[in-house]
C-alpha positions as CSV (number, residue, x, y, z in Angstrom):
1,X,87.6,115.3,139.0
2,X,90.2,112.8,137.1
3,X,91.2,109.9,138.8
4,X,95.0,110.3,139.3
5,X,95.5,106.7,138.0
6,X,93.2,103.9,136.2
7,X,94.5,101.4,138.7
8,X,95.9,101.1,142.0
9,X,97.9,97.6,143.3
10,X,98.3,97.2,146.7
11,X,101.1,94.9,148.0
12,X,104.6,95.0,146.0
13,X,105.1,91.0,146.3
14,X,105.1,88.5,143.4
15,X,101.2,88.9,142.9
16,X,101.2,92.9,142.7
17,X,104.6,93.1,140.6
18,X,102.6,90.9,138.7
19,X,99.8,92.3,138.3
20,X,101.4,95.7,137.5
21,X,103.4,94.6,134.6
22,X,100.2,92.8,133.2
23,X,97.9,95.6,133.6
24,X,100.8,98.5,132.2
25,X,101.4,96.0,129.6
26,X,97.7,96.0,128.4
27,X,98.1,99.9,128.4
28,X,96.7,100.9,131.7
29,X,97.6,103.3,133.8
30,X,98.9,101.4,137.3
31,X,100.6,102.7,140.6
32,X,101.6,99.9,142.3
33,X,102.2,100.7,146.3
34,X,104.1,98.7,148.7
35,X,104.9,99.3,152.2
36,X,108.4,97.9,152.6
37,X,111.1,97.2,150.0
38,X,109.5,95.1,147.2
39,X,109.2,91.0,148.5
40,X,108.9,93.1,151.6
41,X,106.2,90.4,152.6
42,X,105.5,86.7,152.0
43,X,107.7,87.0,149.1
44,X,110.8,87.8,150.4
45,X,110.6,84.7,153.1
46,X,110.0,82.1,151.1
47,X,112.5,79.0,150.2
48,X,112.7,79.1,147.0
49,X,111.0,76.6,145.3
50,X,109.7,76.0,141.7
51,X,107.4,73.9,142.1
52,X,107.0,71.1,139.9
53,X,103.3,70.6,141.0
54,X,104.8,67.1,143.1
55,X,104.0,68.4,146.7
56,X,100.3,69.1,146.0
57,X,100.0,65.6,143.4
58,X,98.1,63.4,146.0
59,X,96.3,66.4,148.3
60,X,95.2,69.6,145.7
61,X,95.8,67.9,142.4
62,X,93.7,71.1,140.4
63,X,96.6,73.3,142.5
64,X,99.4,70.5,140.9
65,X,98.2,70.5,137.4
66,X,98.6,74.9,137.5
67,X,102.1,74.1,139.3
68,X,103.5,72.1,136.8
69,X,102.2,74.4,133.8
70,X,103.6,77.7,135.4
71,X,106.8,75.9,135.9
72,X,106.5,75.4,132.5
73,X,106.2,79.3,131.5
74,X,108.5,80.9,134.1
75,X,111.7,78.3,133.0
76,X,110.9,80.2,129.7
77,X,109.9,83.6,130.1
78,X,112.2,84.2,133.4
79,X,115.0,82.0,132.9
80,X,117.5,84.4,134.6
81,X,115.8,84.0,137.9
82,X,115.7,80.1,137.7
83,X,117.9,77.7,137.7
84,X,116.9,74.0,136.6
85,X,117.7,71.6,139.4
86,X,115.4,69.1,139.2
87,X,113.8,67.2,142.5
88,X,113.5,63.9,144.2
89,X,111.0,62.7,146.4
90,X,113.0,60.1,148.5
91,X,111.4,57.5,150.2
92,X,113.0,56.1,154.1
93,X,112.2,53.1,155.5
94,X,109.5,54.1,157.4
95,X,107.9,56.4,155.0
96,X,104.7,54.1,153.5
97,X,104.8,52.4,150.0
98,X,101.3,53.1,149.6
99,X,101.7,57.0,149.5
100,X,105.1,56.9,147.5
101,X,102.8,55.0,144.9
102,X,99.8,57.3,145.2
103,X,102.4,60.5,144.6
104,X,104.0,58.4,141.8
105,X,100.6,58.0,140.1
106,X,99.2,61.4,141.1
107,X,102.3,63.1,139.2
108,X,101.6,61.0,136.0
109,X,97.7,62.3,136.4
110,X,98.6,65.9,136.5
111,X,101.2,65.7,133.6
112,X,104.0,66.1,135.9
113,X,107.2,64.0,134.0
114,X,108.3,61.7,136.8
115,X,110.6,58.5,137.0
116,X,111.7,56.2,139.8
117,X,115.4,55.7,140.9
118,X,116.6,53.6,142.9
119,X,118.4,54.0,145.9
120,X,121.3,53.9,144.6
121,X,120.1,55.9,141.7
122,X,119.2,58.6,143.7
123,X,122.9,58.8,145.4
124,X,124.5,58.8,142.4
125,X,122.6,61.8,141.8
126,X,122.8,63.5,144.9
127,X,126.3,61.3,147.0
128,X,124.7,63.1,150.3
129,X,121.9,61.4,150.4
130,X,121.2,59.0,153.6
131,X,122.6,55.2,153.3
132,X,119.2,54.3,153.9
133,X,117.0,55.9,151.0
134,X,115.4,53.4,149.4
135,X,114.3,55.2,145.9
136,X,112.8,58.0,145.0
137,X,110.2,59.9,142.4
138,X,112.2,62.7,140.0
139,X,110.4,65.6,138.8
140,X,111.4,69.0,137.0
141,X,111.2,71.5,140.5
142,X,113.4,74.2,140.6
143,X,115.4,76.8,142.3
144,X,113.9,80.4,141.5
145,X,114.9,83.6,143.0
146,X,112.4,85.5,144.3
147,X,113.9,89.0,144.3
148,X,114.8,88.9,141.4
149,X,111.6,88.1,139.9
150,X,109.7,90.7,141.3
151,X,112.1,93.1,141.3
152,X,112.0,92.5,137.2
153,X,108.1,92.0,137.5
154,X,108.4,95.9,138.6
155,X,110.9,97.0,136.0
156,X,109.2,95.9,133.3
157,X,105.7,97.6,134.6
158,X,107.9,101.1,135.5
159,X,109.0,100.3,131.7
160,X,105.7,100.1,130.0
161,X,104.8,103.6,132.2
162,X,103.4,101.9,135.6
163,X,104.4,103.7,138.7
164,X,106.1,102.0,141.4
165,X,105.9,103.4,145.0
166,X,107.8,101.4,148.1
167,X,107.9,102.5,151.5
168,X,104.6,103.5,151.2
169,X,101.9,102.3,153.6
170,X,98.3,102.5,153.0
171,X,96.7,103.9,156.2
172,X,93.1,104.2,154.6
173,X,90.9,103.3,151.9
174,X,88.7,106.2,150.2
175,X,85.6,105.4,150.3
176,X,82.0,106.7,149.1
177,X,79.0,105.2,150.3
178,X,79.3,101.8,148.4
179,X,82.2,102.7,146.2
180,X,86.0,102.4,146.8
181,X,87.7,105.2,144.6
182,X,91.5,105.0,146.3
183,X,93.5,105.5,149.3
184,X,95.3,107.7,151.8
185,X,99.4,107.0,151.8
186,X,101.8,107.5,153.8
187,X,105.3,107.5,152.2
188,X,108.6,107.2,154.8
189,X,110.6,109.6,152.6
190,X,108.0,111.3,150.6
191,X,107.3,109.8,146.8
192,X,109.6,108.7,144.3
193,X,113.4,106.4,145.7
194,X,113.9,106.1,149.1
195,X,116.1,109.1,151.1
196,X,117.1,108.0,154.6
197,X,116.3,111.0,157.2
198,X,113.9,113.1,154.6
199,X,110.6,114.2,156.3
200,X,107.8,111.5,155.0
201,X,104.5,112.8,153.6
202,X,100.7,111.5,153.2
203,X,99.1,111.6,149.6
204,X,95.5,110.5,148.5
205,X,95.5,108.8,145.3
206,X,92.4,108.0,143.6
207,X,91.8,105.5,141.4
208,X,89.3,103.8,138.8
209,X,90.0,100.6,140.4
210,X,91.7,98.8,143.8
211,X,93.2,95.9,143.7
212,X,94.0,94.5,147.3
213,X,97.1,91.9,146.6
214,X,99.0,92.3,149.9
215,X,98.3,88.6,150.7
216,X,98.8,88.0,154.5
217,X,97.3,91.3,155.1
218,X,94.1,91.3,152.6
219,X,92.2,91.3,155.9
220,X,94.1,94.6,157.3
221,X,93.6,96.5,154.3
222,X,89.8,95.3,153.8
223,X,89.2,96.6,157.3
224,X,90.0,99.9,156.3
225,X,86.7,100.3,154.4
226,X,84.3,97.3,156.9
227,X,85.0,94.1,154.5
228,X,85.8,90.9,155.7
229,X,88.7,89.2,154.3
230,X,89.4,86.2,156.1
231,X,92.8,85.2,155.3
232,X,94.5,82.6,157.9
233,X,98.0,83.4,158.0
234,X,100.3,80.8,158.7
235,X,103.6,81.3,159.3
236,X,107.1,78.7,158.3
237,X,110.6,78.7,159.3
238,X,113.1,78.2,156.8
239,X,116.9,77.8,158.2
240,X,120.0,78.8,155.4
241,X,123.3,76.7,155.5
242,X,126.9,78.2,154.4
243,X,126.9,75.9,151.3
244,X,125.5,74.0,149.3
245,X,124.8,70.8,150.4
246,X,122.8,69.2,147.5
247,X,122.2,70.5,143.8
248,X,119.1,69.2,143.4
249,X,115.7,69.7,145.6
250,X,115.1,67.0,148.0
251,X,111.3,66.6,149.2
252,X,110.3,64.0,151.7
253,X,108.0,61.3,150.1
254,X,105.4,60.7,153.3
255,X,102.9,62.6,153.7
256,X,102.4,66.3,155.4
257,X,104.8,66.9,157.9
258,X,107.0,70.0,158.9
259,X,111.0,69.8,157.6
260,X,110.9,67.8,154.7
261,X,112.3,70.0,151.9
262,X,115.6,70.9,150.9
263,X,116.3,73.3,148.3
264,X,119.6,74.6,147.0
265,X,119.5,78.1,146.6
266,X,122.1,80.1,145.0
267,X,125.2,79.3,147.0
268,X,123.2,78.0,149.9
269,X,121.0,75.5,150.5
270,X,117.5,76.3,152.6
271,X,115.9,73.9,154.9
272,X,111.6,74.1,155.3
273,X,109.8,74.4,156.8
274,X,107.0,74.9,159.6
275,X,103.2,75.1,158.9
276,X,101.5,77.0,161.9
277,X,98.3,79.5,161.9
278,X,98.8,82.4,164.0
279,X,96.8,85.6,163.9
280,X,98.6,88.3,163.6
281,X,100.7,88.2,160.1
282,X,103.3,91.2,161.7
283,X,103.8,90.0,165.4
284,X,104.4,85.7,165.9
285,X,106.7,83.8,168.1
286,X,110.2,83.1,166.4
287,X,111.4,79.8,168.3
288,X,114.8,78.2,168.4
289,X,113.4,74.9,168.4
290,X,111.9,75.5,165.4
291,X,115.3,75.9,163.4
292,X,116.3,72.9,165.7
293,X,113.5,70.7,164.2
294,X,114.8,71.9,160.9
295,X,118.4,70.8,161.3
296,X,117.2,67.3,163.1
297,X,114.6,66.2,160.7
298,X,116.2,67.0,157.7
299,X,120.0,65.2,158.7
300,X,117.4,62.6,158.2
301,X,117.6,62.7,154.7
302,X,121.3,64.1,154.3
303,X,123.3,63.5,157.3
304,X,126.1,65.8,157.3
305,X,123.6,69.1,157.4
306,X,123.8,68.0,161.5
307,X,127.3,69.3,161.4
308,X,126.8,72.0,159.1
309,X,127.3,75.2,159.5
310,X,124.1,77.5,159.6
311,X,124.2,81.0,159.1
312,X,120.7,82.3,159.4
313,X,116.7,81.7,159.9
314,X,113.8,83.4,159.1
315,X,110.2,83.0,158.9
316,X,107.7,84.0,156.5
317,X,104.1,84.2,156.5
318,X,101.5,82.3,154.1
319,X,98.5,84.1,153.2
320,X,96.3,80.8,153.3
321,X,92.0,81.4,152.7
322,X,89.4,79.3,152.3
323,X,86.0,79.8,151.5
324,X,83.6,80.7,154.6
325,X,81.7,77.6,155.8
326,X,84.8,75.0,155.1
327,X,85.7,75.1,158.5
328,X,89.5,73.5,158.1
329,X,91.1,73.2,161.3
330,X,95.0,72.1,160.2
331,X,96.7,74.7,158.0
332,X,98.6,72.1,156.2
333,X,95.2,71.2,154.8
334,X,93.9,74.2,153.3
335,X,94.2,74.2,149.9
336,X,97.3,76.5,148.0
337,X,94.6,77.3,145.1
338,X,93.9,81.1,145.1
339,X,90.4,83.0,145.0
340,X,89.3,86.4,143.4
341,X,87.2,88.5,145.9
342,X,85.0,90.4,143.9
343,X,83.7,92.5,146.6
344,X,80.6,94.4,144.5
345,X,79.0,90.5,144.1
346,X,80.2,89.6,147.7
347,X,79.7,92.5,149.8
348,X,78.0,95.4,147.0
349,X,80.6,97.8,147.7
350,X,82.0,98.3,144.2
351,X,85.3,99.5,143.0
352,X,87.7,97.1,144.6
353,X,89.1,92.9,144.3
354,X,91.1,90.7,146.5
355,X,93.1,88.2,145.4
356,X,94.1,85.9,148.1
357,X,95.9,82.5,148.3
358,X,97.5,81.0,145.8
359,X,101.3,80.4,145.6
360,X,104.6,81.8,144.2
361,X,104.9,79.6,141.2
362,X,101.5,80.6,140.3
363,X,101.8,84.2,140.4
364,X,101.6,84.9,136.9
365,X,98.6,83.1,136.0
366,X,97.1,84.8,139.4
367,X,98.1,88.1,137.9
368,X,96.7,87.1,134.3
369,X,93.2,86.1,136.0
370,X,92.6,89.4,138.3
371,X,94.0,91.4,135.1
372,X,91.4,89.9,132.9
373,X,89.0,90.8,135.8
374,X,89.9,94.8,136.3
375,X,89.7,94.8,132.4
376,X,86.7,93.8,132.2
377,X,85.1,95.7,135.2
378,X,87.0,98.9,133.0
379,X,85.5,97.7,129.6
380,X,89.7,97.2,128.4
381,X,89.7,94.3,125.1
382,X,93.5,94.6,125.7
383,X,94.5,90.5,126.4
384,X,97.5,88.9,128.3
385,X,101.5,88.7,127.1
386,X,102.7,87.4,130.0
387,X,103.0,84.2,129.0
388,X,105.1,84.8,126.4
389,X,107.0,88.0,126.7
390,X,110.5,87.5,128.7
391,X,111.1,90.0,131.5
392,X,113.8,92.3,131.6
393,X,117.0,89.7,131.4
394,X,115.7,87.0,130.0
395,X,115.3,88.0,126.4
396,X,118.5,86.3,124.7
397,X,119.7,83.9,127.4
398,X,121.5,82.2,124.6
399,X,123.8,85.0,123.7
400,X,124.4,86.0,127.3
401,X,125.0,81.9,128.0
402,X,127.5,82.3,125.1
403,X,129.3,85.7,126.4
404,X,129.9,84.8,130.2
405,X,133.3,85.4,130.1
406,X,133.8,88.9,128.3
407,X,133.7,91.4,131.0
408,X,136.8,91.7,132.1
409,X,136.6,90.4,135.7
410,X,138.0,87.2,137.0
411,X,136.0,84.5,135.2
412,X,133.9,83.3,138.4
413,X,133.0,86.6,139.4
414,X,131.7,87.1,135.2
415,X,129.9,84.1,136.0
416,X,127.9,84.9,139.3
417,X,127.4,88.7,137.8
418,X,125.7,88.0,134.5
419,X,123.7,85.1,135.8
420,X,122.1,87.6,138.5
421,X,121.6,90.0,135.4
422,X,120.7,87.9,132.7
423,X,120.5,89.9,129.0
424,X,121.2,93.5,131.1
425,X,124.8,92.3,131.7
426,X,126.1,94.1,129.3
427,X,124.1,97.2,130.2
428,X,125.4,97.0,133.6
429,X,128.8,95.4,133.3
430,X,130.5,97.3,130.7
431,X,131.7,100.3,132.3
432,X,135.2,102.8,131.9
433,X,135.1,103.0,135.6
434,X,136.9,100.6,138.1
435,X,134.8,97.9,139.2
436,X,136.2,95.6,141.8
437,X,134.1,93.5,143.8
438,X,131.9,94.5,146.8
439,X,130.7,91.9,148.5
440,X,133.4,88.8,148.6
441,X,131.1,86.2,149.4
442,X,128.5,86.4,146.0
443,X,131.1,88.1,143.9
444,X,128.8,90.8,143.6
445,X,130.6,93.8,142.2
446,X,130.7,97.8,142.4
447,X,128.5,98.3,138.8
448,X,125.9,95.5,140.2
449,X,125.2,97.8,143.6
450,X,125.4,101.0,141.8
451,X,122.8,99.8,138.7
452,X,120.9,98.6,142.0
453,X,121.0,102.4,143.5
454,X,119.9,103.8,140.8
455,X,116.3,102.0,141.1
456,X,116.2,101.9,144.6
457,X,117.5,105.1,146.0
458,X,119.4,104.9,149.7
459,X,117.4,101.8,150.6
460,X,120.4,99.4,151.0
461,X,118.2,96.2,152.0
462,X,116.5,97.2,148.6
463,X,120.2,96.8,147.2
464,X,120.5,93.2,148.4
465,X,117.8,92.0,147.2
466,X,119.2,92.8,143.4
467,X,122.5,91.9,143.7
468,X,122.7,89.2,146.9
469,X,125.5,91.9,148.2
470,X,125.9,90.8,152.1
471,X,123.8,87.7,152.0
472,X,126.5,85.2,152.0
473,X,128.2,83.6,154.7
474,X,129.9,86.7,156.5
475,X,125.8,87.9,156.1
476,X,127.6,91.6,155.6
477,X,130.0,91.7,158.1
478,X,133.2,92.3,155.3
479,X,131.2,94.3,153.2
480,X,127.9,96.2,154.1
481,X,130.3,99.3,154.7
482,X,131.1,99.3,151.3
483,X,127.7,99.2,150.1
484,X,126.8,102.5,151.4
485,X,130.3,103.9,150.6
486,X,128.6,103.7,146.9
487,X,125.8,105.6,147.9
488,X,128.7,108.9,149.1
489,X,128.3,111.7,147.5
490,X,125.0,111.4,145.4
491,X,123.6,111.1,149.8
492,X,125.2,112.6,152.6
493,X,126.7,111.2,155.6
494,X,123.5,111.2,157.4
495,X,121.7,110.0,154.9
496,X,124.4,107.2,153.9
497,X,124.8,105.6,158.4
498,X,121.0,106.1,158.5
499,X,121.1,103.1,155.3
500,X,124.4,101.0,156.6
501,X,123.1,100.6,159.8
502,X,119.2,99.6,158.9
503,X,121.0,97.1,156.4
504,X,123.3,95.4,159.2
505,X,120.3,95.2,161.7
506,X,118.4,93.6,158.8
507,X,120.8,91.0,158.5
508,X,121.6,90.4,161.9
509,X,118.1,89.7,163.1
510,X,118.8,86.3,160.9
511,X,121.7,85.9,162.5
512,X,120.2,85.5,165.9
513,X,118.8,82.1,165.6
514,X,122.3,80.5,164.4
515,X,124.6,81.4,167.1
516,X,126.7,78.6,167.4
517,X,129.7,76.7,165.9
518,X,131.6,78.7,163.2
519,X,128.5,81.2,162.5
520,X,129.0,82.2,166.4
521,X,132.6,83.3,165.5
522,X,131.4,85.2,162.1
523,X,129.1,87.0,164.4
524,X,132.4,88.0,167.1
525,X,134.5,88.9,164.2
526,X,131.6,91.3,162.7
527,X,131.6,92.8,165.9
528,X,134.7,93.3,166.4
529,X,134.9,94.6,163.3
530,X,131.8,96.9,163.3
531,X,131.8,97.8,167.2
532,X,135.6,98.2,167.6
533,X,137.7,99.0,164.5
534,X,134.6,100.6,162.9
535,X,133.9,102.3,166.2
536,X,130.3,102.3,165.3
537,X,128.8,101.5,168.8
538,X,130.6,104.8,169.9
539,X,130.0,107.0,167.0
540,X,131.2,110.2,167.3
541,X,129.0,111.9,163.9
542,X,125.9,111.4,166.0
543,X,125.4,108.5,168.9
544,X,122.1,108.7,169.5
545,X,121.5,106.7,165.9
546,X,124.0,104.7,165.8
547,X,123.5,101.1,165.7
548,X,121.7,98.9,168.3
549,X,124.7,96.8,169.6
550,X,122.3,96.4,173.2
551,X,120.7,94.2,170.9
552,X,123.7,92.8,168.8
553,X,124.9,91.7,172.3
554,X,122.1,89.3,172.6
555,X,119.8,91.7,174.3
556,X,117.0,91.0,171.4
């Protein structure tokens, strides 16, 4: 019997979006399965960060040198999804000389550019800075969006024929004696975009090849068919403030310790993080004290973040592995490097790879070298282009850098939308029918979310991640409603509360650990709004599914 496809990714995060569009691009046949939205996972949790290669130049120097060369790539090849903010180490008084040297010289060893400011220097770059900085390294980090990425990873496989399945969990691994051949699926809504409230189904695909890239849960799935993936996940907390604070990333020069980076993000800034094994990547402690240590650490470094105003945490999950026998016992020390898991040589059950590790900036080249692998283990010459074919939006930067303005919509608005979209702005943008603006806060507007419905069916929370739509400081309070009044009347009304409310209890499970100051009143006003004027704790279309306010009291 045929397989039903020549490859099957598991895991719809930067590393499987990658993957796809590498593998679809050599002219396989790929379904890529995730089971969340895409970034559902590590991904999607993450702060942000391009890394220059700088935090790994004294520890993991081989991991540093790939940093700084991927950095490299991605400011090229996805230029919509990053923006160029650059990065200082900064050095307090009581962070050593010696290791501000060693990190100095490490950078220069790994061909990452780097120069040393001066105090004041650094504050002329970045006036926030603490009065007591003494100098600082610069280095080429920056600020990439990690939705965005992946979601164009994905587009551009679905647009070289790759099939892209979310919401659809893997539940087993087919296997043969010694041979993995595919797996048993379990889609929420049945195949194809999301439906709220349509009966789910199981499907078994088979395939000529598995490749298990679902990173903080490699082990989970290699259970499924009695393999041993050892992954260590450890999980961080990263805190988001109301503004942006600083325009460039700040990095504590001392070395590892938790809350030392800054990175502005967008219209936000995120504080990170936390580095702290736990066992179970789906079910871990989310402490307040945690975001506390955040804020305290880091006012450090730029004092007026202790009276700023926070409007959400969350934590995300690294898939960290190390080689049996090395027998590290602090998290912080195991190396970021990645490792292929060829599991014919390791275990001699054929048919299937993990990659594990690794870290966002080096997803591509973590694609490229599994890709390489599966074509080889399928006898495909085909090389990789990933290197130097743009993804969907970043093909003519220039023109669209030149063209900000031309859409008819209030200039900073133009601005915010064709950045987010990159070369598909005019695609999206220019449209005969009204398009006002959603979402207030990230000026996202009403062609943005219904591009974004289009690829991603009823799944709202898939909407935000495209567009930013509810993610600023109101975190959807002004305008989640009107998100899934776009989805009326291609979904019925079901269909359409079933979305608005997973959205809002999405974003409210952030909200939780910033209860205080202003973002406490933000929180009051969305209830007020939502509970009372909305009358959406007493819905009369159907109560029973109406939103959770027990636990938008507090009772979570």
């Amino acid at each position: 019997m045929a397989d039903d496809t020549e490859v099957l990714v598991l895991g719809g995060g930067s590393t499987g979006c990658g993957i796809a569009r590498d593998l679809a691009m050599r002219g396989l046949e790929v379904t890529l399965l995730e089971r969340g939205t895409l970034t559902d996972g590590t991904t999607g949790r993450m702060h942000g960060l391009l890394h220059s290669g700088g935090r790994y130049a004294v520890s993991d120097q081989a991991s540093a040198t790939e940093c700084i060369e991927e950095n490299e790539i991605l400011r090229d090849v996805a230029s919509h999804c990053v923006e160029e903010t650059s990065g200082l180490f900064v050095q307090r008084p009581e962070d050593p000389d010696e290791y501000f040297q060693e990190k100095l010289e490490g950078c220069r060893d790994c061909g990452i550019p780097a120069r040393v400011l001066s105090g004041r220097e650094a504050r002329e770059v970045e006036p926030y800075l603490a009065d007591d900085v003494s100098r600082a390294i610069e280095v080429p980090d920056g600020a990439v969006d990690p939705f965005r990425l992946c979601v164009a990873n994905a587009l551009d496989a679905q647009n070289h024929g790759a099939r892209i399945e979310t919401h659809a969990e893997v539940i087993d691994l087919l296997r043969e004696g010694d041979d993995i051949y595919g797996v048993t699926v379990r889609h929420e809504s049945g195949p194809g975009k999301r439906t709220h409230d349509t009966p789910g189904t199981t499907e078994e695909i088979t395939a000529e090849y598995v490749v298990n890239a679902t990173g903080a849960w490699a082990g989970q799935i290699g259970a499924m068919a009695d393999l041993d993936v050892a992954v260590r996940p450890s999980k961080g907390v990263m805190t988001i403030m109301n503004v942006r604070q600083v325009d460039t990333v700040i990095n504590r020069c001392r070395p590892k310790g938790d809350a030392d980076i800054i990175v502005p993000h967008e219209t936000t800034a995120i504080l990170g993080t936390t580095d702290e094994e736990v066992s179970d990547p789906d079910d871990y402690p989310e402490e307040q004290w945690e975001v506390d240590q955040m804020i305290d650490t880091l006012s450090e470094l730029v004092p007026i973040l202790e009276e700023a105003r926070t409007i959400r945490s969350f934590w995300g999950v690294r898939p960290l592995y190390e080689p049996p026998g090395t027998g590290t016992t602090d998290p912080t020390d195991i190396t970021r490097d990645f490792f292929l898991l060829d599991h014919a040589e390791r275990d001699g059950v054929s048919g299937m790879t993990s990659i594990v590790g690794g870290k966002f900036t080096t997803y591509r080249a973590m694609a490229e070298e599994i890709s390489n692998h599966v074509c080889a283990k399928l006898g495909v010459s085909a090389s990789c282009a990933t290197a130097e074919e743009p993804l969907p939006g970043s093909e003519n930067i220039e023109a669209l850098e030149a063209g900000m303005d031309q859409f008819g919509l209030r200039s900073p608005v133009a601005r915010r939308s064709t950045q987010r979209l990159g070369s598909r702005a005019q695609e999206v943008l220019e449209t005969n029918e009204a398009n006002p603006v959603i979402c207030q806060c990230e000026g996202v507007t009403r062609a943005e979310v219904c591009d974004a419905i289009e690829q991603s069916g009823s799944d709202l929370n898939a909407v935000r991640i495209r567009t930013r739509a509810s993610m600023g400081n109101c975190q959807g309070g002004f305008c989640c409603q009107n998100m899934a009044n776009e989805l009326h009347p291609t979904y019925d009304e079901a269909t359409v509360r079933a979305a608005l409310d997973e959205l809002f209890q999405e974003r409210w499970k952030g909200e939780r650990h910033a209860l205080w100051g202003e973002q406490l009143s933000q929180a009051m006003l969305n209830y007020a709004l939502h509970a009372t004027t909305m009358n959406r704790d007493q819905d009369p279309a159907d109560a029973s599914t109406g939103f959770d306010y027990a636990r938008f009291d507090g009772g979570a």
